[in-house]
C-alpha positions in Angstrom: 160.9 -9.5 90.2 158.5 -6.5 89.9 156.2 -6.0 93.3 152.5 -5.9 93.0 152.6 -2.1 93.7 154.5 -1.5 90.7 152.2 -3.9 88.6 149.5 -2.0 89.5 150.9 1.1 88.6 152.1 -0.4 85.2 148.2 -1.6 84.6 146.6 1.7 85.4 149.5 3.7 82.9 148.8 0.8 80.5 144.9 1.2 80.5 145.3 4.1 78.2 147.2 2.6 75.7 145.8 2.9 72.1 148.2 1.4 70.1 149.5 -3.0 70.6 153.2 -2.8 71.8 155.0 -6.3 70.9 158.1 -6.8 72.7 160.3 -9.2 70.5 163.3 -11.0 72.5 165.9 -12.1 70.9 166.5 -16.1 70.9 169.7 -17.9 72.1 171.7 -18.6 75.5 173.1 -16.3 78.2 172.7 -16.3 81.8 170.9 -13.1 82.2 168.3 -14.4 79.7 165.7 -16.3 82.0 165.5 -13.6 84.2 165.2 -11.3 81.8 162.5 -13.2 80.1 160.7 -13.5 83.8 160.9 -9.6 83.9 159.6 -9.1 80.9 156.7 -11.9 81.0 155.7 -10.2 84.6 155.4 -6.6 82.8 153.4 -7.8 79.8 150.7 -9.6 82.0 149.1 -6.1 83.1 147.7 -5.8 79.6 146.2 -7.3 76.6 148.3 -4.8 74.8 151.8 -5.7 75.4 153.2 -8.8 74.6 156.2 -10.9 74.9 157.4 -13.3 71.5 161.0 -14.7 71.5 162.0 -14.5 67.8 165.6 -14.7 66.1 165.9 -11.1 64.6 169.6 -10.3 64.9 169.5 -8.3 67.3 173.0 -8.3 69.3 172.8 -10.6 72.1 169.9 -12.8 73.6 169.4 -10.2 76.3 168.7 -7.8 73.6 164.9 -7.4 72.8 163.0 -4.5 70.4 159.5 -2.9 70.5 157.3 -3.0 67.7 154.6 -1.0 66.7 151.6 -2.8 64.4 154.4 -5.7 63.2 156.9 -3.0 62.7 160.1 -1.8 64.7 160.0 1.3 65.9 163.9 2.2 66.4 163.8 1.3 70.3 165.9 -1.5 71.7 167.0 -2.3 75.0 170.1 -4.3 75.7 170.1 -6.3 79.5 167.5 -5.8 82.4 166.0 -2.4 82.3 165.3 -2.6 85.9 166.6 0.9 88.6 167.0 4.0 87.2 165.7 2.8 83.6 162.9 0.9 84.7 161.1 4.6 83.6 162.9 4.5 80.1 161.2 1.4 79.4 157.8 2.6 80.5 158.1 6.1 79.1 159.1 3.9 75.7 156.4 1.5 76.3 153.5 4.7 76.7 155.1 6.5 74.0 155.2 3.6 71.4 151.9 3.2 72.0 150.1 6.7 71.5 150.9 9.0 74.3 152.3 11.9 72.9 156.2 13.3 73.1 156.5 16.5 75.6 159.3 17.5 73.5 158.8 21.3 72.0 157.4 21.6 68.6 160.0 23.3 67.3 162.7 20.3 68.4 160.7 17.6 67.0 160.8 19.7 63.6 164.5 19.5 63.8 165.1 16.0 64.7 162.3 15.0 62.1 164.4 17.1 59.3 167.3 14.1 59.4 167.4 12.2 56.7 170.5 9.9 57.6 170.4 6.5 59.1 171.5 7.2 62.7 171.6 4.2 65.2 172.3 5.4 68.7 174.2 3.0 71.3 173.8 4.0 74.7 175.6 2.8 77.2 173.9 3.0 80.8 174.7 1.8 85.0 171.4 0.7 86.0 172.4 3.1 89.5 173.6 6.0 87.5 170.6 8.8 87.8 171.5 10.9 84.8 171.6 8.2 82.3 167.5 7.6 81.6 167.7 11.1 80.4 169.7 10.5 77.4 167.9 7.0 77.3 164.3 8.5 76.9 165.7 11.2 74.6 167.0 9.2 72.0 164.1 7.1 72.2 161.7 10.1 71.8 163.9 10.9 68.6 163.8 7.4 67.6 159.8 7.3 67.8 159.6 11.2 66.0 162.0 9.8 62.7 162.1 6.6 60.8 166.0 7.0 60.0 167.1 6.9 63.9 167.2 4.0 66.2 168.3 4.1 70.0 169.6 1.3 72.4 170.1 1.0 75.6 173.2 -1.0 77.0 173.6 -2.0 80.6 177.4 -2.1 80.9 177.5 -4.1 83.6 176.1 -7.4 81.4 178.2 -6.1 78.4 181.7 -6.4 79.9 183.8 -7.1 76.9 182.1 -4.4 74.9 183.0 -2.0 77.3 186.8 -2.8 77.4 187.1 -3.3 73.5 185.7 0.5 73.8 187.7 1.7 77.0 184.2 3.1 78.5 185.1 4.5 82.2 181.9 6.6 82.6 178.2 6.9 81.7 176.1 7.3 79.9 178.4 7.2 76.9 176.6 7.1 73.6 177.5 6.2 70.3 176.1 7.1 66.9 176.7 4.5 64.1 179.8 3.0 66.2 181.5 6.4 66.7 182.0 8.2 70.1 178.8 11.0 70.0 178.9 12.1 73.6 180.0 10.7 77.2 180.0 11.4 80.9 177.4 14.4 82.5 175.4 15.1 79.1 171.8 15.8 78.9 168.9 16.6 75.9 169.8 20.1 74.8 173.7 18.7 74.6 172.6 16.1 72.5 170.4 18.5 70.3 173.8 20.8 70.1 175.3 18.0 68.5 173.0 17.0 66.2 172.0 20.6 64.8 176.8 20.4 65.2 176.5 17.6 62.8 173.4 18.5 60.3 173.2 22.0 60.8 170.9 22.5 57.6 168.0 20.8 59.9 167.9 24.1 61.6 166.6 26.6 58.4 164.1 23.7 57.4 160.5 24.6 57.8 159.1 27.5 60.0 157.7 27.7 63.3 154.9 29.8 64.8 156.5 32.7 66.1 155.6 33.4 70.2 153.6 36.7 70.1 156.2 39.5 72.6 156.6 37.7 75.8 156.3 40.3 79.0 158.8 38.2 80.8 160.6 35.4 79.4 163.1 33.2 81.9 166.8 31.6 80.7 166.7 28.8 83.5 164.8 25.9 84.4 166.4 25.7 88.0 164.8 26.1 91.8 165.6 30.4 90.9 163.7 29.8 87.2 161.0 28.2 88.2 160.4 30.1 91.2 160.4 33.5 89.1 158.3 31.8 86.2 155.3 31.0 89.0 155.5 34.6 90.2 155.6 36.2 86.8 152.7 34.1 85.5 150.8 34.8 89.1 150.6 38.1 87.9 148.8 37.4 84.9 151.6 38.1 82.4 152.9 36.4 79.7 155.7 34.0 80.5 158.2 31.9 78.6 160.4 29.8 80.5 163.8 28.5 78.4 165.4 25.7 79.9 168.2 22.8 79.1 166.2 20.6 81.4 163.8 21.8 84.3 165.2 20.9 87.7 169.1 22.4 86.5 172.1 21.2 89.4 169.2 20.3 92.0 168.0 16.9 89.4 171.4 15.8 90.5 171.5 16.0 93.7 170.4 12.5 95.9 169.8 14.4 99.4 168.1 17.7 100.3 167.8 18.3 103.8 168.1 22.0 104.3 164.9 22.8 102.0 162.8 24.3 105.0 159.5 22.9 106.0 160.6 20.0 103.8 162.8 17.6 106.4 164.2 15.2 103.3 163.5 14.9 100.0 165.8 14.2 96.6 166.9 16.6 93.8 164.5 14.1 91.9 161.5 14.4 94.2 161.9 18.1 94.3 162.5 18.4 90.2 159.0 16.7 89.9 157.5 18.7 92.2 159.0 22.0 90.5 158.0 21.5 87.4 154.1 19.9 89.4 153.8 23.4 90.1 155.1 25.0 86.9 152.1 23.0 85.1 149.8 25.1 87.1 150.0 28.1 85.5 150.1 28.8 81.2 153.9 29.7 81.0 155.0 28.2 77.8 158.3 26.4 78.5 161.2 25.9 75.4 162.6 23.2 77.3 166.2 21.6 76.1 167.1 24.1 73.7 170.1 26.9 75.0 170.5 30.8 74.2 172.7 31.7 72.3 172.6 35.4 72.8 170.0 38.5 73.7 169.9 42.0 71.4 168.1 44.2 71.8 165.0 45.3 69.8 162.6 48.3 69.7 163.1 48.5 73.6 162.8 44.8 74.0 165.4 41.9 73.9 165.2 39.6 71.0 166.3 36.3 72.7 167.9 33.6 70.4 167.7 30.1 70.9 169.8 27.0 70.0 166.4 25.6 67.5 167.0 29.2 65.4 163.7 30.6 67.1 164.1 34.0 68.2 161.7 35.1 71.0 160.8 39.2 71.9 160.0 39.9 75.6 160.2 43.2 77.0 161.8 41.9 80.3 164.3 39.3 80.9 165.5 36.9 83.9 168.7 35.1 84.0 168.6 32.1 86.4 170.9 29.3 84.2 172.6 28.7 87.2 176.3 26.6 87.7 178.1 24.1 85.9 180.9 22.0 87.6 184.1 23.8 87.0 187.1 21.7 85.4 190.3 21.6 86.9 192.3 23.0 83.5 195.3 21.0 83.7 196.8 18.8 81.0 194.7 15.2 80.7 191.1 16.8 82.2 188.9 17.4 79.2 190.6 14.5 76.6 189.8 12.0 79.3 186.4 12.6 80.5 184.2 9.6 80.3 188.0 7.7 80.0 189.0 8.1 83.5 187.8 11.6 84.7 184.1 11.9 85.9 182.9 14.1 87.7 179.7 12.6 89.4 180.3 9.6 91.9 177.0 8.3 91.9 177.0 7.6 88.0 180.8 6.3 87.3 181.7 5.0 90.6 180.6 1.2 90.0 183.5 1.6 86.9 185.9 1.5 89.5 185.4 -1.3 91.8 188.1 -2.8 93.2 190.5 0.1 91.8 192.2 3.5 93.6 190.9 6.6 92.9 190.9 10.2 93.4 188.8 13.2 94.2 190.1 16.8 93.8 188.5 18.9 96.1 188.1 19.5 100.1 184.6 21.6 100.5 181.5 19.6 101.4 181.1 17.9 97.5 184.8 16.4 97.2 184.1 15.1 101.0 181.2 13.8 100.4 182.6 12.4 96.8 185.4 10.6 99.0 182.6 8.6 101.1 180.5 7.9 98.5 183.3 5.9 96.6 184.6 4.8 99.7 182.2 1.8 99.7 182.7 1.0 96.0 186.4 0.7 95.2 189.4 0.4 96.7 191.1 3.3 98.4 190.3 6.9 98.0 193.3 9.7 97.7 191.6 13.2 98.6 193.4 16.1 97.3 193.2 19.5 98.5 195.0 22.8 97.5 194.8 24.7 100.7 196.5 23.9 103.8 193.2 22.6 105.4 190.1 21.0 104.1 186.7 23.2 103.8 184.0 20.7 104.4 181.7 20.4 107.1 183.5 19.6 110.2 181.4 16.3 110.6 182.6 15.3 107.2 186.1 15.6 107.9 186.1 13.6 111.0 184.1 10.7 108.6 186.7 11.3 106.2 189.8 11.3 108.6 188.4 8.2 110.5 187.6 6.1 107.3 190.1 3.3 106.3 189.9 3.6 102.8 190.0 7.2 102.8 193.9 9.2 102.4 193.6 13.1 102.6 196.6 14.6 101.2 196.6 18.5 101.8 198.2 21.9 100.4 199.0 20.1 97.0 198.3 21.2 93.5 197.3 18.7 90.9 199.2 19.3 87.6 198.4 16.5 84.8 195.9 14.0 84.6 198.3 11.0 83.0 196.8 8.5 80.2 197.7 5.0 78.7 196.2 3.6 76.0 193.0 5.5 76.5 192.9 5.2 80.2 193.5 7.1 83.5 196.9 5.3 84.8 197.7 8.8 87.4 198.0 11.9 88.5 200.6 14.1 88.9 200.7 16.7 91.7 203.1 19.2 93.7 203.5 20.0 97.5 203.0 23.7 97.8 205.1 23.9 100.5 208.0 22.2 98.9 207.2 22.5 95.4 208.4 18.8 95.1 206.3 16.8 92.5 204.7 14.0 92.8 202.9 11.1 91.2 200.1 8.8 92.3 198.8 6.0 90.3 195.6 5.7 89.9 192.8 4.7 87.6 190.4 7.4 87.4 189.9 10.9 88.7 186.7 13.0 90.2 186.7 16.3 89.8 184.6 18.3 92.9 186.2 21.7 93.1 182.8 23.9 92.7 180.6 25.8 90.2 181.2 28.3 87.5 178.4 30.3 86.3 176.7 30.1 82.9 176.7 33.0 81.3 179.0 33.2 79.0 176.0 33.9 76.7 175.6 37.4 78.3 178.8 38.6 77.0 178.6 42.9 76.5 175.4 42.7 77.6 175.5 43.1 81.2 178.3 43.3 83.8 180.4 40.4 85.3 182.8 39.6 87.9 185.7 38.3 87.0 184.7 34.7 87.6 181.9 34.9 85.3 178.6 35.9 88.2 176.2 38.4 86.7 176.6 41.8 89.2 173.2 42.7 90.5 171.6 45.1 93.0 169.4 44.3 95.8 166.6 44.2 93.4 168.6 41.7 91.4 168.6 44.3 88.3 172.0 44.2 85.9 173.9 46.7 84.7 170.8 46.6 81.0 167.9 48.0 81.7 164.9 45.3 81.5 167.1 42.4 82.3 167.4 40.7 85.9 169.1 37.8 87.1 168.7 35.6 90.0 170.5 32.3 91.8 173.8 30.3 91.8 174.7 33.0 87.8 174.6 36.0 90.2 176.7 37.5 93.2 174.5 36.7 95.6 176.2 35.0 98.3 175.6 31.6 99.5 174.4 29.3 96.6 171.5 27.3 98.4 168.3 26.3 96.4 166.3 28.3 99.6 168.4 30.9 98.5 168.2 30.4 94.7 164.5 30.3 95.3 164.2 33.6 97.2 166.2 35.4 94.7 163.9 33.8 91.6 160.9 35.2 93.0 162.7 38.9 93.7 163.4 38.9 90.3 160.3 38.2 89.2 158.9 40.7 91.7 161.4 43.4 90.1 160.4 42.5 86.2 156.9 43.3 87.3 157.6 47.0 88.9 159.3 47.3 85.6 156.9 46.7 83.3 154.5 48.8 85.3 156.8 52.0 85.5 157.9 51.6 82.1 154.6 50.9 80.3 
């Protein structure tokens, strides 16, 4: 199952393994289990310190196996083949259980070690879906830093009654002690939110070293952040980067092609290679926590995080970027994960064999509509203007594609449910104003990015929609604070763009500081 290339790379990672990781597989029948078994045996021959044993345990099915740490379980279990996208989970989990040490911030493994309730984390994962390892190797990172929390993963696809007795539409969908705890597009610092949400005491426990006064401290871990944090720290200043997760929109995109001198490459490739360079230079980086507001202090702005930490830097750049923007109609945000997704790549396999729709005509609602083409049943495209606004060469894909409808100058209305399920969607000709309804069983939402900064409320000056308004030197309306990327009014969000604009920034913090000190 696993090619000699990856064996070998598995047996150079393991050769620095301190610690014996056992893997203990659950005993009984199913027809996943021999291969599973094979997997597993194939992985465990690189190294005299992993190894397989079949033992009854309880665990939930005989697909379901546990590591354990010097005849102990350390709160990571895996449920199915973690084979694709969580191939890295299990290896991450593998290195980690055995002595390599969390990159998670000091101050977040304070918090998550400040839990004293039993928590046991169910994640449910597609083996194709590329944001699910995240929340995978999260919760097992919080599983291995307390004693109280266990994490497992669940391929959905070999748990099918599980996932209808829990109406799952969409992943990752995770589960805390059998309760809902957080579906669809969720990363680390969402999962931290709702933690410090649920034991917000965890917060004021302990203290942590305070970061002497930053000269330049970045909100954004995007292709703008990263570019201004390089060219800050190039200039031999003192640099903080704060970031929900380095890489931002660009770790979920599959194709890059207009990244010039580099032909091809994946949001992926590209995050790795980011945050490659970032690792370069010593810019301390607060990575999957969130601000939750800048003062202003002495001259300086006191920046304060999601963790409670509260960091003073004399200049400031804003690069958080986009989020997807939500349609706001009636049946949207109670149904995500149920129904209404909004990446294709993840929650498409939920819909085999099933209609669907995709709201949106630019270049993502297109490209949405061919994507899904080739995994369910038909596709209804719906579009509010009077013509679509995607790439000509799109369109004519679109138009020429069998399973494809393209229904223009139409406003969705309601998003309609049944029993915890998408059964359709309501809409109304804009020319007619006659309504409509098409059933269906789930819903993608592609209709663009709104900015993230609704942290920088009465601090600086916005458009309407939310962008941060800056000058040609991307300066705000506050003194000592600039802004950069897909949060600002520049035009044309491209990461080239996004890129240009970080290192402007950057460029513009340092004039700054040198006229102002």
């Amino acid at each position: 199952m696993l090619s000699q290339d990856i064996l070998n790379a598995v047996k150079s990672y393991a050769a620095n393994m301190t610690n014996k990781v056992r893997l203990v597989l659950q005993t009984g029948t199913h027809e996943k289990r021999d291969e599973l078994k094979a997997f597993l045996t194939e992985l465990c021959s690189v190294s005299e310190n992993l190894e397989l044993v079949e033992a009854d345990i309880a665990l939930r099915s005989p697909i379901t196996f546990s590591l354990q740490v010097n005849d102990q379980p350390n709160g990571i279990l895996f449920s199915g083949i973690p084979s694709g996208h969580e191939f890295n989970s299990l290896i991450l989990a593998l290195l980690q259980s055995a002595g390599t040490e969390s990159k998670l911030d000091d101050t977040l493994k304070q918090l998550i070690g400040n839990i004293n309730e039993p928590l046991h984390f169910e994640v449910f994962v597609s083996l194709s879906c590329h944001n699910c390892p995240d929340v995978v190797q999260s919760l097992n990172q919080f599983a291995l830093l307390n004693k109280h929390i266990s994490s497992e993963m669940i391929d959905g696809g070999l748990s099918p009654e599980l996932i209808s007795q829990r109406n799952i539409q969409g992943v990752p969908s995770v589960y805390v002690n059998g309760e809902l705890f957080a579906n669809g597009k969720i990363d680390t610092a969402q999962l931290v939110d709702k933690l410090i949400e649920r034991f917000p005491e965890i917060v004021n426990q302990g203290e942590s070293q305070a970061l002497p006064t930053q000269d330049v401290t970045v909100i954004g871990g995007g292709p703008s952040g990263v570019a201004a944090a390089i060219y800050a720290a190039r200039k031999g200043l003192n640099v903080t980067m704060i970031a929900d997760r380095i890489g931002g929109q660009v770790k979920d995109t599959v194709g890059i092609e207009n990244l010039i001198s580099v032909p091809k490459t994946t949001g992926t490739e590209l995050t790795g290679n980011m945050l490659a360079h970032l690792n370069d230079y010593n810019i301390t980086k607060k990575e999957h926590v969130r601000v939750d507001k800048i003062g202003k202090a002495e001259g300086n702005k006191s920046i304060h995080l999601s963790s409670g930490e509260v960091i003073d830097s004399k200049t400031v750049i804003v690069a958080t970027g986009a989020k997807w923007r939500e349609l706001g109609i009636p049946g949207e945000k109670e149904n995500i994960g149920n129904g209404v997704a909004f990446c294709p790549h993840c929650d498409g396999p939920f819909f085999k064999g099933k209609e669907v729709a995709v709201v949106g005509g630019g270049n993502s609602g297109i490209e949405a509509a061919l994507d899904l083409a080739g995994m369910v049943e038909h596709v209804t495209v719906f579009e509010f203007l009077p013509e679509l606004k995607a790439d000509q060469v799109l369109v004519e894909k679109a138009e020429q594609h069998d399973k494809i409808t393209i229904i223009k100058n139409v406003a969705t209305k309601e998003i309609v449910a049944n029993n915890g399920k998408v059964v359709a969607i309501d809409y109304q000709d804009r020319a007619t104003n006659a309504l409509h309804r098409k059933e269906l069983a789930g819903v993608f939402v592609q209709i663009g990015l709104v900015p993230n900064s609704d942290f920088l409320n009465g601090l600086v000056e916005r458009t309407q929609h939310g962008e941060v308004i800056i000058d040609q030197k991307c300066q705000t309306s506050e003194p000592g604070v600039f802004a950069a990327g897909d949060v600002t009014t520049v035009p044309y969000k491209q990461i080239v763009i996004a890129m240009g604009e970080g290192a402007k920034a950057s460029l513009s913090a340092f004039d700054y500081l040198i006229r102002e000190s």
